[in-house]
C-alpha positions in Angstrom: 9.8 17.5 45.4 9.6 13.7 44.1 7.5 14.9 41.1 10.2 16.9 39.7 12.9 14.8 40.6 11.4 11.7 38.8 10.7 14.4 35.5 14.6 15.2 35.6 15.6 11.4 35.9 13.1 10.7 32.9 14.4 13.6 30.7 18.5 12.7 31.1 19.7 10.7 28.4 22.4 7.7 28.5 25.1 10.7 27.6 24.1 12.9 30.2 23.9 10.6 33.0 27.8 9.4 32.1 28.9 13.2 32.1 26.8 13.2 35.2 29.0 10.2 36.6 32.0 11.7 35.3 31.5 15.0 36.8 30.9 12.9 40.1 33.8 10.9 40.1 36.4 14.4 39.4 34.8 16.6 42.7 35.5 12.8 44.5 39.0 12.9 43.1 39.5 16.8 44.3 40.2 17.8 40.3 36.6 19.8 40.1 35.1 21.8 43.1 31.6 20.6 44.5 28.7 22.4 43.4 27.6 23.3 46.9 31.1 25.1 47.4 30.2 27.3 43.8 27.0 27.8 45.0 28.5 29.4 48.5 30.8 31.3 46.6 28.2 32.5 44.3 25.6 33.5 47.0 28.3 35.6 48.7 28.5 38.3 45.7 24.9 37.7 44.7 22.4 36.4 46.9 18.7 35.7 45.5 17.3 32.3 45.0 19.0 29.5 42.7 16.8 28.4 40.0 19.0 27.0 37.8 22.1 25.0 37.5 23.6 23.2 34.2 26.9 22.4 33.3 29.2 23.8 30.7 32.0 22.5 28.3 34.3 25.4 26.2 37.6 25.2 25.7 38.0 21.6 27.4 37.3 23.1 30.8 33.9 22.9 32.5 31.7 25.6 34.4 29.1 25.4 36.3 26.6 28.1 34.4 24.0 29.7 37.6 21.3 31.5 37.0 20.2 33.3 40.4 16.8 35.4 40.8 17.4 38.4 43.0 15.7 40.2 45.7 14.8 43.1 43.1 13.5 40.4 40.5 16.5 40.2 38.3 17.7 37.4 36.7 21.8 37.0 36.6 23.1 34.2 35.0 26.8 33.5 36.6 29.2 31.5 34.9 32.2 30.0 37.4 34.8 27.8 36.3 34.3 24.1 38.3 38.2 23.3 38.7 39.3 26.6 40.6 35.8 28.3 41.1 37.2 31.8 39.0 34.1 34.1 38.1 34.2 33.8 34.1 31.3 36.0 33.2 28.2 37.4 34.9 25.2 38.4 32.4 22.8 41.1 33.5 24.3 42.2 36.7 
């Protein structure tokens, strides 16, 4: 809702909204995959409702980190690399 949207603007710092812009500007140049295309691929192996969604830098590569309640009431958190969407690690599956 608009509420929450204007919270997140407010809590983003100068640094996040350039990593924000950067991240933009490689899914427009085709390097990194857009997020709804993870999220597809995500919701295919483990459906439930998205809660979460931050962003991840190891190793010089960046994920998109997921963290998906289930139907049974689970929380998994899924970890997919943003380049080639690979399935790095799933936590409580």
């Amino acid at each position: 809702d608009d509420e929450h949207q204007k919270h997140i603007s407010i809590a983003r710092s100068d640094d996040d909204a350039n990593e924000y812009d950067q991240i933009r500007d490689s899914v427009k140049a085709g390097k990194l995959l857009p997020l709804a295309a993870i999220k597809a691929r995500v919701a295919g192996r483990w459906p439930g409702e998205i809660v979460d969604v931050s962003i991840s830098h190891e190793h010089e590569a960046i994920s998109y980190e997921l963290r998906i309640l289930g139907a049974n009431g689970r929380m998994i958190e899924v970890e997919v690399n943003a380049a080639n969407g690979v399935i790095l690690e799933v936590e409580n599956d």
